[in-house]
N, C-alpha and C positions, 0 to 999 in steps of 0.2 A: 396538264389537266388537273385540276381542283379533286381533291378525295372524294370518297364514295361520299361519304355523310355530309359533305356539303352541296354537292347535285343535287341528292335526295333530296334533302333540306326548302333549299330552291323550289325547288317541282312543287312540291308540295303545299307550299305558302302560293304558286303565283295565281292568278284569274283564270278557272277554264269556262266563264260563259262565253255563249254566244258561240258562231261559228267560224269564227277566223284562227287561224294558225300561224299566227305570225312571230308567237314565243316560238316557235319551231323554227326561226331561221337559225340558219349556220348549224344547227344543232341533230336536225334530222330532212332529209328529202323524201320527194314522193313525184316519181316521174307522173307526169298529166296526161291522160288518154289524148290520141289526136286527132278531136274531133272540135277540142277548145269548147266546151261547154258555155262558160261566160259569152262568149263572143256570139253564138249560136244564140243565147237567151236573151242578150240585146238586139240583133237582129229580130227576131219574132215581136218582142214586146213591142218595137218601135212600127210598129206593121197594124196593130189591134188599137182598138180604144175600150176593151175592157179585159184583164186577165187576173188568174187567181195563181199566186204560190204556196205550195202544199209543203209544210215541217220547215219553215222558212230560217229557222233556228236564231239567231241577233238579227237575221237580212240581210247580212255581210256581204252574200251572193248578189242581191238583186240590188244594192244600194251601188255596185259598179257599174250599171247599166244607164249610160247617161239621159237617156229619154223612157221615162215611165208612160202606158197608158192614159186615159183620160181617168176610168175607174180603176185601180190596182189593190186587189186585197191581198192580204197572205194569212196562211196559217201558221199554229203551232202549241207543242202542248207542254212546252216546259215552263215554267212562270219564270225562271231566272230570262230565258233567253226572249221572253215575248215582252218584258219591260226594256230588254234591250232591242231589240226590231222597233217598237213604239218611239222611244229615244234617235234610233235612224233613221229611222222611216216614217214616223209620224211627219217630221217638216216638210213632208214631200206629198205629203196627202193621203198615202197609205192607208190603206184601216187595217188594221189588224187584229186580228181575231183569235180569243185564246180556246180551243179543242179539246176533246177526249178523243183518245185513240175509240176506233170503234163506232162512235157517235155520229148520227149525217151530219153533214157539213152544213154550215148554218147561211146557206144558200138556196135561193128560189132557183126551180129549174130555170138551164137554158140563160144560165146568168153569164158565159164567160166567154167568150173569143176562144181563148186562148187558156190552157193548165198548165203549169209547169211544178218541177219540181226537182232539187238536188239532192241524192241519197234521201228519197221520203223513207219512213218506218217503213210501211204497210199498206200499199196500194190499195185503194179502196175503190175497184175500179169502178163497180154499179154508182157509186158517187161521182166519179169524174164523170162519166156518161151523163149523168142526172144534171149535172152545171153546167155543161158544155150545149153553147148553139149547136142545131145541127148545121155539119162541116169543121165545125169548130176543131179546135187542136189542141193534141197534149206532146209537150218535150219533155223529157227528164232524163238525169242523168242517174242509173239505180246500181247500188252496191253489188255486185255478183260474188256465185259463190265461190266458198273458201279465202274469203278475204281477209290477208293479214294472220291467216290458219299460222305460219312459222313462229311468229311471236307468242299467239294467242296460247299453243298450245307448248311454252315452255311453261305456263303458267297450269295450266289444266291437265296437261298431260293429253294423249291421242283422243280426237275427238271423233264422232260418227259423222259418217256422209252426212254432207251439207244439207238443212231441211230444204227441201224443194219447193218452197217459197223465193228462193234466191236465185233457186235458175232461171236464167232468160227464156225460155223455151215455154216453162208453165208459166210463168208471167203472162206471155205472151197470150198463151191458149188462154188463163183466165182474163185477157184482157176482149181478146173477141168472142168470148164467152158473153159478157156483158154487153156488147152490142159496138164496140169500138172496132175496126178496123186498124189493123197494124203496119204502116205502110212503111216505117225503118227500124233495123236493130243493127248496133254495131257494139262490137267486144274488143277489151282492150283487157293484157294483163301487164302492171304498172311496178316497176322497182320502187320499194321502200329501202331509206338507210338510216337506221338511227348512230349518232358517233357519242351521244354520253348517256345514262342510265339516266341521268335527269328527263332526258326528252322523253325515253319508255314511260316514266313514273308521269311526266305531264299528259302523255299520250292516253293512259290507260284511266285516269284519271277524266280526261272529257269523254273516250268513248267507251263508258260504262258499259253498254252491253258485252267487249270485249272479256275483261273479265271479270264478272258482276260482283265479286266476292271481294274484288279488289283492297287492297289499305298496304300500305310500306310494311307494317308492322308484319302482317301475314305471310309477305312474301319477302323478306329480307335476305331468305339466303339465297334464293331464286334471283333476286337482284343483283346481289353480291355477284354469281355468276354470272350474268349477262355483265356486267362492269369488269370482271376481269379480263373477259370476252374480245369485250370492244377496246380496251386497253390494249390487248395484246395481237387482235386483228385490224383496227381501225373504226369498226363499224359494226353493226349487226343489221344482218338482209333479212327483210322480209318483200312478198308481191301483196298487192291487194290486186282485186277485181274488180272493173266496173262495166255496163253497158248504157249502151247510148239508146232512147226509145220514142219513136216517133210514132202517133195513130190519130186515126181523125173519126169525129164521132159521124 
């Protein structure tokens, strides 16, 4: 294996727009819930002739799905990752739309078949409800809590109970609070393996809220550890959470 200061080095210099993870091969896994997300989100879309993806991040996700909609918009609020989504998804007819968290959606009611969405921020479900036909339908696939909690908190140190934003359960109730009907929920908790300190450093790196404070610099002896770590066990294990959420308006 290559020294600590050249992994680091690495990480640090490569590309983390957009939503694909494919510097991660060989370097780190993440077993996939088994509900197959992708496969579910081509099926549905090829069903609709109008649907909207929420935090669509480059599009990475939706650009696998070989039959788009007639109308297909997506969201998202990061300017790196929406000039990348336009760049994919523009030749396909896509619109894509750039957001504020927070903000309604820049949709007439009643505009969508079909919601989806892969790890959105922040459900905003009074908006999903507002786009959606009635009947209409939302898929997504959402982060659950205490995700990735093993790694996150070598870096933070012990954290409090997950805010209740993330559990399925309040999701849920805020979702038929809004007027949706919740007609699936499935849970899945998924092995992560990172095998070099480079992948940590790239990891932490795209998913900034993990640890917000993040830089090499800060946490170098934090690093250091986790690289002697993995040197000396193999790997370093973490789980993430996710669930699977089906409702219909």
């Amino acid at each position: 294996m290559r020294t600590f200061d050249e992994l680091v080095a690495e990480a640090e210099s490569a590309d983390v727009t957009g939503w694909s993870f494919a510097w991660l091969d060989g370097r780190a896994t993440e077993e996939r819930p088994p509900w197959r997300y992708s496969r579910l989100l081509a099926e549905r879309l090829a069903r609709v002739s109008s649907a909207l993806d929420l935090d669509t991040g480059g599009g990475e996700v939706l650009s696998e799905a070989p039959r788009l909609p007639e109308r297909m918009c997506v969201t998202e609020g990061w300017p790196p990752n929406v000039r990348r989504a336009r760049e994919l998804l523009g030749p396909r007819g896509v619109e894509v739309h750039e957001t504020t968290p927070g903000d309604p959606l820049p949709f007439a009611d009643e505009s969508f078949e079909l919601v989806t969405a892969r790890h959105p921020v922040r459900p905003a479900w009074d908006e999903i409800r507002r786009v959606l036909v009635p009947e209409g339908r939302y898929l997504a696939q959402h982060v659950g809590p205490g995700s990735a909690f093993e790694l996150i908190e070598r870096f933070v140190g012990p954290l409090p109970e997950q805010p209740r934003a993330r559990d399925p359960r309040t999701e849920m109730a805020d979702a038929e609070r809004a007027g949706l009907t919740v007609t699936g929920l499935r849970t899945a908790r998924c092995r992560m393996e990172f095998f070099d300190v480079g992948a940590v450093v790239w990891t932490l790196r795209k998913c900034v809220w993990w640890v917000p404070d993040f830089s090499v610099d800060r946490y170098r002896d934090t690093l250091r550890e986790l690289d002697d770590e993995i040197r000396r066990t193999g790997s370093f294990v973490a789980h993430s959470t996710r669930h699977l959420v089906e409702a219909r308006r």
